[in-house]
N, C-alpha and C positions, 0 to 999 in steps of 0.2 A: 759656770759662766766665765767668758772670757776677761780678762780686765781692761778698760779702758786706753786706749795709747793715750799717753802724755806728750802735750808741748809746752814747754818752759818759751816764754815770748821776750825779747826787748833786751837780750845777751850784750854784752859790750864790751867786755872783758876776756883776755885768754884766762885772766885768773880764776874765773868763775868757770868758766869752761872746765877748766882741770880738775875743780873741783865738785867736778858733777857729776862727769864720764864714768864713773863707776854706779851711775844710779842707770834704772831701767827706763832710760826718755828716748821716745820715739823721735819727737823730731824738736830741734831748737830755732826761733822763732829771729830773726836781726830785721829793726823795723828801719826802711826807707823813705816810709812816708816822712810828711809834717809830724813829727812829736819830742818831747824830751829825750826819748830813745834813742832817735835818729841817726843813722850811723852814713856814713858816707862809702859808695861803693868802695874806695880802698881800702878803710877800715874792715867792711865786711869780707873784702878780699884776703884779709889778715887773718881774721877770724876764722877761715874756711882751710887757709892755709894747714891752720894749728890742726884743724881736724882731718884734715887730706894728712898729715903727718902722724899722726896717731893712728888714724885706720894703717897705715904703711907700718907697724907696727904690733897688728895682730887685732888692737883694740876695737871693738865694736860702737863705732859713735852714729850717734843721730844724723838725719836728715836734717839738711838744712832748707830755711822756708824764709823767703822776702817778704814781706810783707809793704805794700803797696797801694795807694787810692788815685784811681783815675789817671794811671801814666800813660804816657804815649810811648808809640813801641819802641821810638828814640831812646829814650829813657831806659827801657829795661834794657834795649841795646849793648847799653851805656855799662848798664851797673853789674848785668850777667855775664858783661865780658872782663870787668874787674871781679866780680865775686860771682861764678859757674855755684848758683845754687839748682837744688835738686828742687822745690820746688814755689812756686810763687801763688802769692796769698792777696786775692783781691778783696779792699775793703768799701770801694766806691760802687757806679753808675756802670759799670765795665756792663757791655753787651755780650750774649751769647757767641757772638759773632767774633768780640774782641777774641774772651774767653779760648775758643778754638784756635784762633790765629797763635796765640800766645805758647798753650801748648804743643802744636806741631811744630811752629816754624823755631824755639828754642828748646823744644824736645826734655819740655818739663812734667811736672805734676803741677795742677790748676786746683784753689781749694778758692771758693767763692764763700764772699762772706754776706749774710744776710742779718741784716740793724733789726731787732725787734722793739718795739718801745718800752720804755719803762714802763709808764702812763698808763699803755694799751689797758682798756680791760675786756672787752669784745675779744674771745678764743676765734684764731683765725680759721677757715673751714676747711675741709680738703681740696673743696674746688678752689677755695683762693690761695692756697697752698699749688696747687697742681698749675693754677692761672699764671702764677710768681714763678716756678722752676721750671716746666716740662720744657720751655726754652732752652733750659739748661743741660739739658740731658744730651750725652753724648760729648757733652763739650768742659764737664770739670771733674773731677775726680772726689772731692767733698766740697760739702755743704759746713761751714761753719756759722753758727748762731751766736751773735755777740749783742751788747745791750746799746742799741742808738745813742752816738753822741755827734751832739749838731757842729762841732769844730775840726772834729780826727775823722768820724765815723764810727769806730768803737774804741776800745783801749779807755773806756770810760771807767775802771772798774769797781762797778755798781751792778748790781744782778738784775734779772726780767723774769717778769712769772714763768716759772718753768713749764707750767701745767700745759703748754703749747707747745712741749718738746714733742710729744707723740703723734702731732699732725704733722710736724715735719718728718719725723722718723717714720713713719710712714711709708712718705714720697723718697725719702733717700733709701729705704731696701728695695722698694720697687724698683728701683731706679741704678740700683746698685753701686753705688757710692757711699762713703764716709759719710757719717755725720758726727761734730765733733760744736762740744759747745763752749762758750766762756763767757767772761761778762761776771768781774767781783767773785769770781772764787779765789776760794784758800785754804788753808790747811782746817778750819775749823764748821766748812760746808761740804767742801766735794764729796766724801762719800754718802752724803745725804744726798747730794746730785745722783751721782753712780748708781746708789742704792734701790731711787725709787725710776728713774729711766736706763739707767745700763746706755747710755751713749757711745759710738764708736772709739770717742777719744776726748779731753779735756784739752781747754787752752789757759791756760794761767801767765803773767807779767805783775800787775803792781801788788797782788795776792801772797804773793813771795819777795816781798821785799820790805824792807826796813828803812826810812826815811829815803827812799828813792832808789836806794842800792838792793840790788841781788842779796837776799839772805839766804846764806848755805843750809840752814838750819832748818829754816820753815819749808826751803826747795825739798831737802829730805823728808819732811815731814809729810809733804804734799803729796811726793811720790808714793810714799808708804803708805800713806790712805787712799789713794788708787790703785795699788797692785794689791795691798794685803799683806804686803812684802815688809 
């Protein structure tokens, strides 16, 4: 079985960066929205810089991924012409419609994010599954699962019954897209995650950190418990 791709979220530092790039991370996460995180497109522009220089280099680094609630196309305009990320990470209300727009006309990767409740305890069905996505098809590349917060949208990190992962993974191999989850992981759950759904790929930020900062230690940890590595 194949191992999960990793995304480390909420980067802000070249110095964390540097010290990561030898781990096996698919893609790293700079968040735009409203959060602690927050990076301002120049910032991220800096960011990208470091890793557009190191790929010039030999070195194999991650994709990078905006992450974003409800902008308008001004906006990404704005911030994809400071920081040309590879792909952008919708966390709001974004329509199918947007969604499409978004990936042709800036010639991204589109990863939608869908709030699951903490609360829920009703397992959603396929048809409400299918009711919620098939909009979606043809128009994002994955499907991210994160756990509803009524301030950010997700970035909450606190988990959601996972037991609902396989009506959505379901809809995302039909459908042929990613499905990648997060929501309060860290190094001492995900391969419990992994273990019992095998997801396309992990999203991890305050799970990997230590009083608000990126910890290298637990980021190592995290990865090694998703590859096996």
């Amino acid at each position: 079985m194949t191992s999960p791709t990793v995304k480390i979220c909420g980067l802000q530092s070249v110095e964390v960066l540097k010290s990561i790039l030898h781990l096996p991370i698919a893609h790293i996460g700079f968040v735009f929205a409203p959060s602690k995180r927050q990076l301002t497109p120049e910032k991220g522009g800096e960011l990208i810089a470091f890793l557009k220089s190191e790929a010039g280099k030999g070195i194999d680094v991650p994709l990078t991924v905006g992450v974003f609630v409800n902008p308008s196309e001004e906006e990404l305009e704005q911030t994809l012409a400071a920081a040309p990320l590879d792909v952008v990470q919708l966390h709001g209300k974004e329509t199918p419609a947007f969604c499409l727009r978004v990936r042709e006309h800036f010639q991204v990767k589109v990863f939608k994010s869908v709030s699951i409740s903490k609360s829920e305890d009703s397992m959603p069905s396929a048809e409400a599954v299918a009711a919620q996505l098939d909009p979606y098809q043809g128009t994002v590349d994955a499907i991210l699962l994160d756990t509803f917060d009524p301030v950010y949208g997700g970035g909450s990190g606190k988990t959601f019954a996972w037991d609902c992962i396989p009506v959505y993974q379901e809809w995302t191999r039909r459908a042929g897209v990613q499905l990648l989850v997060a929501g309060g992981l860290q190094p001492d759950n995900v391969d419990q995650l992994v273990d019992a759904y095998g997801p396309d790929g992990v999203d991890v930020s305050s799970g990997v950190e230590t009083d608000g900062v990126k910890d290298i230690a637990k980021i190592t940890s995290f990865v090694e418990r998703v590859t096996r590595k």
